[in-house]
C-alpha positions as CSV (number, residue, x, y, z in Angstrom):
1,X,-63.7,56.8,26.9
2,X,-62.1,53.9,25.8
3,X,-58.4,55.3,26.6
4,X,-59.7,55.9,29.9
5,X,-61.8,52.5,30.1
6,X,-58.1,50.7,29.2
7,X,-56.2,52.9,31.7
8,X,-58.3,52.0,34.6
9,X,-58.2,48.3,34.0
10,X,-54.6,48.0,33.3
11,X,-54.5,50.2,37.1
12,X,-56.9,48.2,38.9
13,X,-54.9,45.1,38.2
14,X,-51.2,46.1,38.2
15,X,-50.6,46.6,42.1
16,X,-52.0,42.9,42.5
17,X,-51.9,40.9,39.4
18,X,-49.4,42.7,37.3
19,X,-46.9,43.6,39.7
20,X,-46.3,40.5,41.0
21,X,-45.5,39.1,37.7
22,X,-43.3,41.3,36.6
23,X,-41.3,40.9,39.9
24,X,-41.2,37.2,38.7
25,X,-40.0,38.1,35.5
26,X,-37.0,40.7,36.7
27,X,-34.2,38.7,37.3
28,X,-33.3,38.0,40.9
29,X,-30.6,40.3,42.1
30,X,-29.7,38.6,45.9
31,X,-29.4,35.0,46.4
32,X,-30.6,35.3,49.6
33,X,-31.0,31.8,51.0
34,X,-32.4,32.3,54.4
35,X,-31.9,28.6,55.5
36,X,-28.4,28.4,55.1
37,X,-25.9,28.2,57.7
38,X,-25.2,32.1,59.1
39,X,-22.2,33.0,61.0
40,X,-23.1,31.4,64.3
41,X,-19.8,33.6,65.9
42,X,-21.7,36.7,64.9
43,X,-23.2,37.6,67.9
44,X,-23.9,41.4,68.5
45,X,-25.8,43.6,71.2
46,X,-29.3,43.4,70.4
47,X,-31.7,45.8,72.4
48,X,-35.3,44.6,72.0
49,X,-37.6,47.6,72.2
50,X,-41.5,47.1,72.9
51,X,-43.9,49.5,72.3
52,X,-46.4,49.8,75.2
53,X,-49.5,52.1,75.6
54,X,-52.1,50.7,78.3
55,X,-51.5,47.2,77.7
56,X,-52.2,46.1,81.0
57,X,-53.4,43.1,79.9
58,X,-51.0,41.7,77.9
59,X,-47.7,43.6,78.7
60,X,-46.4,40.5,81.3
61,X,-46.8,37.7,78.9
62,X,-45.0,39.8,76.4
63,X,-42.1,40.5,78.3
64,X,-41.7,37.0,79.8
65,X,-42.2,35.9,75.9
66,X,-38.8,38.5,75.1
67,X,-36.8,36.7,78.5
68,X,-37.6,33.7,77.0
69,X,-35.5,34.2,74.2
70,X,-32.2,32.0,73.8
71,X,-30.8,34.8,72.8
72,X,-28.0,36.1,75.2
73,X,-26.5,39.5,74.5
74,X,-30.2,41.1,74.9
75,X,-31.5,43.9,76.7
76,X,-34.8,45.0,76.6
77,X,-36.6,48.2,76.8
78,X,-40.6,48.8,77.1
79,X,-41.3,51.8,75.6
80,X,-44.5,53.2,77.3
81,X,-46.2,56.0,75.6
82,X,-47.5,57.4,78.7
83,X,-49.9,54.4,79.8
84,X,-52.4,55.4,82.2
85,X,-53.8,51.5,82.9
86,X,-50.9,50.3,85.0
87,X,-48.6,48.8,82.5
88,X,-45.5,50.9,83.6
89,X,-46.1,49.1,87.2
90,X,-46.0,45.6,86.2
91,X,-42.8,46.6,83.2
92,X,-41.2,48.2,86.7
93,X,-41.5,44.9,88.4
94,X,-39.3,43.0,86.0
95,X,-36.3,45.7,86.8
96,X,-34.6,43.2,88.6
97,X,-34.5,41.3,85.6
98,X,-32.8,43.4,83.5
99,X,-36.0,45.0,82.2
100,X,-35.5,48.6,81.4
101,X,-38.6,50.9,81.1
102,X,-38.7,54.3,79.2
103,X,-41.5,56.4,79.8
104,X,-43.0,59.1,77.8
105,X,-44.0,62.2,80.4
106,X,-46.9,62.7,77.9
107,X,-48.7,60.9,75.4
108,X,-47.1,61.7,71.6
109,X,-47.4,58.3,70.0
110,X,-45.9,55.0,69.5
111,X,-42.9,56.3,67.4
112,X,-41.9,59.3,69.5
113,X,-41.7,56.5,72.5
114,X,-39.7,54.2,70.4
115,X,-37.0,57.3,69.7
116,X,-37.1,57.8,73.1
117,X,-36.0,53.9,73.9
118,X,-34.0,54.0,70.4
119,X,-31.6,57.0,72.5
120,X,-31.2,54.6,75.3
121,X,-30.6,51.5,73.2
122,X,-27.4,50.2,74.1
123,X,-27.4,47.6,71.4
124,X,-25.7,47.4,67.9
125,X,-29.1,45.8,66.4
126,X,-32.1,47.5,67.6
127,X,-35.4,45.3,67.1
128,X,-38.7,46.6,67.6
129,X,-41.8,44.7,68.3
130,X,-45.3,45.4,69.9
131,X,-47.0,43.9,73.1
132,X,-49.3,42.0,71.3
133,X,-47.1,40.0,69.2
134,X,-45.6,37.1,70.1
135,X,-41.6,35.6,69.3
136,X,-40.9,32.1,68.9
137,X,-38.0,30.9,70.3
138,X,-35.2,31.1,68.1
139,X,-36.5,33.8,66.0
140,X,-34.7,36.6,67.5
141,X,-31.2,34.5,66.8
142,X,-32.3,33.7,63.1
143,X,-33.3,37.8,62.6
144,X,-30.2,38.9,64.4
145,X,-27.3,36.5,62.3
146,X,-28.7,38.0,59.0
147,X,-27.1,41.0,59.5
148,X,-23.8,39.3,59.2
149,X,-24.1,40.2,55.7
150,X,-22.6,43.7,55.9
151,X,-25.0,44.5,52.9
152,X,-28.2,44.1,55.0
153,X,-29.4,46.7,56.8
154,X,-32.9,46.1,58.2
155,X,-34.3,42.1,59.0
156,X,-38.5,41.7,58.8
157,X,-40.5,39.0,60.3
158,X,-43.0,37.5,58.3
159,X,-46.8,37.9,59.7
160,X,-47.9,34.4,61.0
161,X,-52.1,35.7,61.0
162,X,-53.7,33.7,63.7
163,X,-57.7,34.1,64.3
164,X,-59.4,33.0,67.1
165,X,-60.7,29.5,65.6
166,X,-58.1,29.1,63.9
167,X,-59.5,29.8,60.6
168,X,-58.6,31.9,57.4
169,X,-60.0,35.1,57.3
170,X,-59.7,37.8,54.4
171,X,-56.8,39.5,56.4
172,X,-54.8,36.3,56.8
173,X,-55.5,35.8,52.5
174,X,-53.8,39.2,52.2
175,X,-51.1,38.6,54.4
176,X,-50.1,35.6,52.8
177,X,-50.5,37.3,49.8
178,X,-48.0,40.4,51.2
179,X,-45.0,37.4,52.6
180,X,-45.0,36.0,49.4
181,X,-44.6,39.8,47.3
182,X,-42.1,40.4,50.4
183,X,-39.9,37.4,49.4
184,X,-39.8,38.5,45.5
185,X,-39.1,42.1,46.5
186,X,-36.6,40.8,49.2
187,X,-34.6,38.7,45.8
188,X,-34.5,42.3,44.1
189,X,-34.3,45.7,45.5
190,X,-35.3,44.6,49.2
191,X,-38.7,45.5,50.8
192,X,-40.5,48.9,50.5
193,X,-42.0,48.1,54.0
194,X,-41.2,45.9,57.4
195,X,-43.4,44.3,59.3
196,X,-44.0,46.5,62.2
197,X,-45.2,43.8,64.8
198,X,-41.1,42.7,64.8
199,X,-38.1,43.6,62.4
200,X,-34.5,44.9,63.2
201,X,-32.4,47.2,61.8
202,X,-28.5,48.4,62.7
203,X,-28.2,51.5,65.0
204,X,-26.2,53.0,62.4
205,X,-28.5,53.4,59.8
206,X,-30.9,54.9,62.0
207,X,-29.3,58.9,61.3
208,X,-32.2,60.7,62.4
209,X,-36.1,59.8,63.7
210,X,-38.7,61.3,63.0
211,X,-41.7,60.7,65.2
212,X,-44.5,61.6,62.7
213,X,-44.2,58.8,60.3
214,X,-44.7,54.9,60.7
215,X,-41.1,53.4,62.4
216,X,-41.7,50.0,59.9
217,X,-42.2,52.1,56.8
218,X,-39.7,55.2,57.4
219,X,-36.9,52.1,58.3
220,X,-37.0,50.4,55.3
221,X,-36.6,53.5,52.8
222,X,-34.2,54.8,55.3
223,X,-32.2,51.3,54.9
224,X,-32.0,51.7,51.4
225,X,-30.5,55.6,51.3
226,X,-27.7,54.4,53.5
227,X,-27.1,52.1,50.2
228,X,-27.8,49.2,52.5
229,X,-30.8,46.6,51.9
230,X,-34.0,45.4,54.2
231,X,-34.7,42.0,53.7
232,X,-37.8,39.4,54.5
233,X,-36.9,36.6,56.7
234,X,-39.7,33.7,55.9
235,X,-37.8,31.5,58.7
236,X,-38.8,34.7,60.9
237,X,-42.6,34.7,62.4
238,X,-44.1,37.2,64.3
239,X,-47.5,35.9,65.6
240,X,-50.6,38.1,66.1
241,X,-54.3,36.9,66.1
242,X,-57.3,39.2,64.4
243,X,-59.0,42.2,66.1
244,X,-61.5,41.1,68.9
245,X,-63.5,44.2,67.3
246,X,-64.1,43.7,63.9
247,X,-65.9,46.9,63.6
248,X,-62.7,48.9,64.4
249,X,-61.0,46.6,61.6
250,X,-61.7,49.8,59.2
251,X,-60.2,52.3,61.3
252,X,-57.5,50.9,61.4
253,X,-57.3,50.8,57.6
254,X,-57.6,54.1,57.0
255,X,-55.1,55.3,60.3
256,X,-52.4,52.6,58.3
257,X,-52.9,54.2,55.1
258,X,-52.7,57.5,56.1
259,X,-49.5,56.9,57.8
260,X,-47.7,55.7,54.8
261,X,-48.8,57.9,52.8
262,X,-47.4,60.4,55.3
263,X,-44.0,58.2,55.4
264,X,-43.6,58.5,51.7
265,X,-44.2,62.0,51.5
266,X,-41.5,63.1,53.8
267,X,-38.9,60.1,52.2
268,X,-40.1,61.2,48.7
269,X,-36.8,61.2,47.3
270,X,-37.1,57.2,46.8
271,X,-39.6,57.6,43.8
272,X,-36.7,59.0,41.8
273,X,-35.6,56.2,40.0
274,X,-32.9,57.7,38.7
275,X,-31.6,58.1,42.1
276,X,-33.0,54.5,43.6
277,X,-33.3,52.5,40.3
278,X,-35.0,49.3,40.5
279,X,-36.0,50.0,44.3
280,X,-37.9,53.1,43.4
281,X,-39.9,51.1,41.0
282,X,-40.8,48.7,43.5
283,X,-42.0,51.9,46.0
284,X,-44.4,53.3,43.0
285,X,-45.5,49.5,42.4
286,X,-46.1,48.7,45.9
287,X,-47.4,51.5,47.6
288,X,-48.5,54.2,44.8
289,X,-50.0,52.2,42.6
290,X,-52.0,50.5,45.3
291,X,-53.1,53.6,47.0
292,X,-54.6,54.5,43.3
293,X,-56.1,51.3,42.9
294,X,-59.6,52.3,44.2
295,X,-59.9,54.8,42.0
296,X,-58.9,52.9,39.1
297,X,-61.6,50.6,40.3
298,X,-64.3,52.9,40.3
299,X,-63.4,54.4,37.0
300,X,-63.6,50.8,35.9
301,X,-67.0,50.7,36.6
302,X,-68.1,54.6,35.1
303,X,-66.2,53.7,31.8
304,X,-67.8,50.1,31.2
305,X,-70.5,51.4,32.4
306,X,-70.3,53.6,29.7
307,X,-69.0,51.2,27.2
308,X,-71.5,48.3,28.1
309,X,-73.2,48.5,25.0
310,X,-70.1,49.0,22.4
311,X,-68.7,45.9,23.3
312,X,-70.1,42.3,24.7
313,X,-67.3,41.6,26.7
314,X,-66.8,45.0,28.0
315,X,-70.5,44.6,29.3
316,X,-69.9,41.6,31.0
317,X,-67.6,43.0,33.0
318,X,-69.7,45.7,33.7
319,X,-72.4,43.0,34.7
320,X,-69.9,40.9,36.6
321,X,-68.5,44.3,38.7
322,X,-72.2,44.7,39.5
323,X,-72.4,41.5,40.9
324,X,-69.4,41.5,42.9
325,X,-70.0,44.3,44.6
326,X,-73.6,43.2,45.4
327,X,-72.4,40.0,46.6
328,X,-70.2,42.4,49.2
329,X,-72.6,44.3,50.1
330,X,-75.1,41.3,51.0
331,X,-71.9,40.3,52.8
332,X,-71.5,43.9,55.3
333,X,-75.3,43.5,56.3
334,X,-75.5,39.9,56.5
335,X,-72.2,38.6,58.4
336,X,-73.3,34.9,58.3
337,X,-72.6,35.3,54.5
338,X,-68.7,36.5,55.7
339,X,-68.3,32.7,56.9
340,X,-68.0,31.2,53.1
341,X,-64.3,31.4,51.9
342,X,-64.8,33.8,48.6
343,X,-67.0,36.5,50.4
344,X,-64.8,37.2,53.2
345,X,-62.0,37.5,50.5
346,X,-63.6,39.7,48.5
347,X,-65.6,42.0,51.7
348,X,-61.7,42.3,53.2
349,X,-60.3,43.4,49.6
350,X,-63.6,45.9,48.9
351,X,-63.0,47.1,52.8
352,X,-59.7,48.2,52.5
353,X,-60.1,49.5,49.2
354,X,-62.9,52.0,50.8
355,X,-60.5,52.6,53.5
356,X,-57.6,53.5,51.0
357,X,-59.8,55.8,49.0
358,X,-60.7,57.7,52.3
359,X,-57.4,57.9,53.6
360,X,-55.9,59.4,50.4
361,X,-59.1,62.5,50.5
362,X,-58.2,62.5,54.1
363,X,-54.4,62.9,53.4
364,X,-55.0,65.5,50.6
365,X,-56.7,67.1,52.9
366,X,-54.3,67.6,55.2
367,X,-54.6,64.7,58.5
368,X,-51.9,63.5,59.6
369,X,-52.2,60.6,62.4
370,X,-49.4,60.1,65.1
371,X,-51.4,59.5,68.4
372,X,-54.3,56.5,68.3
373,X,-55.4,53.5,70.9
374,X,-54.1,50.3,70.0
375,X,-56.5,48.1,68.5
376,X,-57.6,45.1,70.7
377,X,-56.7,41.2,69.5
């Protein structure tokens, strides 16, 4: 009991506490310095792909957000997964524009439409983003110049988490918490996963598609067996604001989760580290790990549970798990409590734990997810 007790603390921390510090302690591999000068006569085809399914509603801000862009050699192509709401009508009327639609006869999912818009790409960089996610002016140069470097072979964004008053929320905590992992991972091996609201990767490396697993997870370990490396851009933002619905905020937990785990079953290859070294390590760290961590939790409790009355301290962290996840529960039935700092923190980490845990029994048990409605921000 105590083997086990020590084996499920040591897991519940690594993916979060322990991870991180031993990226620190690995010494840096890339001295990738993202504000210095790039070559500025490095200026290649770049076809901006956006991934549309009935976003009626914000579909015309988007694409006069992408014509906004200083950036000249750029053609872009809204990928419409067969939208039903009129979105292909108001993506048609920017044709004279240079606006390029490619439309899915039936709906299959986002990343079967973006292999469909990836076949018609006519650029050497192809950079995918969604409709709800919008590019500051200059971004699209800074992601695009990176690839200079002949060693890079996918570019992510870094998540700029907006909510609607402005205020942190537990999501934008975690994604703040993900950019900075990203930019230790990024001085290694490179990343283990883009951002999918907006990154870019070379044409080249993109040898085959497959439709079934999540384009922003499936592009970075493809990156990496073409011996090339995906990097984080922190001078890079995409901005996107939280779901209007926070009720569908788990959903889309689990439907994430599942994908990835999906991803990294087909690309399993990449947890052989002697094939992938230090990169593979990073893949078990990042995603593994983290996928087990709500198990690791829950044994956590069972074992100091069981071990509360062997050893003081062991029982106050029983006590002190108790407590917590009382505290989270008060905060699920009483949302006014979800307004102080700490228990929105620790509801969004106890959340997406739960979510985790039911994608993995979901995954084992055999649902895979490629077709879903876009979540409302």
């Amino acid at each position: 009991m105590e083997v086990a007790f020590w084996i499920c603390l040591v897991g519940g921390l690594y993916s979060y506490l322990l991870y991180p510090l031993i990226l620190c302690v690995i010494p840096e591999r890339r001295s990738f310095r993202p504000s210095a000068p790039a070559d500025e006569a490095y200026e290649p085809t770049v076809t901006l792909i956006i991934a549309c399914r009935n976003e009626a509603a914000r579909i015309r801000a988007k694409i006069e957000n992408a014509l906004d862009s200083e950036y000249k050699n750029l053609e872009i192509v809204v990928a419409s997964d067969c939208s039903d709401d009129g979105s292909d009508a108001i993506v048609e009327s920017f044709a004279a524009r240079g606006v390029r639609l490619v439309r899915s006869p039936e709906r299959r999912g986002k990343e079967h439409v973006q292999g469909l818009a990836l076949e018609a790409a006519r650029g050497e960089i192809v950079v995918f983003s969604d409709a709800g996610t919008q590019i500051p002016r200059g971004a699209l140069t800074q992601l695009v110049r990176q690839f200079s470097d002949p060693s890079v072979g996918a570019v992510s964004s870094e998540d700029q988490f907006i909510s609607a008053d402005g205020s942190l929320v537990g999501e934008g905590a975690y994604v703040r918490f993900e950019m900075w992992l990203r930019k230790q991972e990024t001085k290694r091996a490179g990343l283990v996963g883009l951002s999918g609201s907006f990154f870019a990767i070379r044409k080249s490396v993109v040898k085959s598609w497959d439709s079934t697993i999540p384009s922003d997870f499936a592009c970075a370990l493809n990156t990496v067996r073409a011996r090339k490396v995906a990097i984080s851009d922190p001078l890079v933002r995409g901005v996107y604001h939280d779901i209007k619905d926070p009720s569908k905020e788990y959903q889309r937990k689990v439907r994430t989760a599942i994908r990835g785990m999906t991803a990294l079953w087909r690309l399993r290859e990449v947890l052989n580290p002697f094939k992938y070294g230090l990169f593979s390590f990073q893949v078990w760290s990042h995603k593994v790990m983290r996928w087990l961590t709500p198990w690791f939790l829950l044994g956590l409790l069972i074992t100091s549970w069981a071990l509360a009355d062997v050893s003081p301290w062991i029982g106050a962290l029983f006590y002190a798990q108790v407590i917590g996840y009382a505290a989270v529960a008060a905060a699920h039935w009483l949302p006014a409590i979800r307004r102080l700092l700490p228990f929105r923190i620790a509801y969004y980490f106890i959340q997406a734990s739960v979510a985790i845990a039911v994608a993995g029994v979901q995954f084992v048990l055999g649902r895979r997810i490629t077709v879903w409605e876009p979540s409302a921000r």
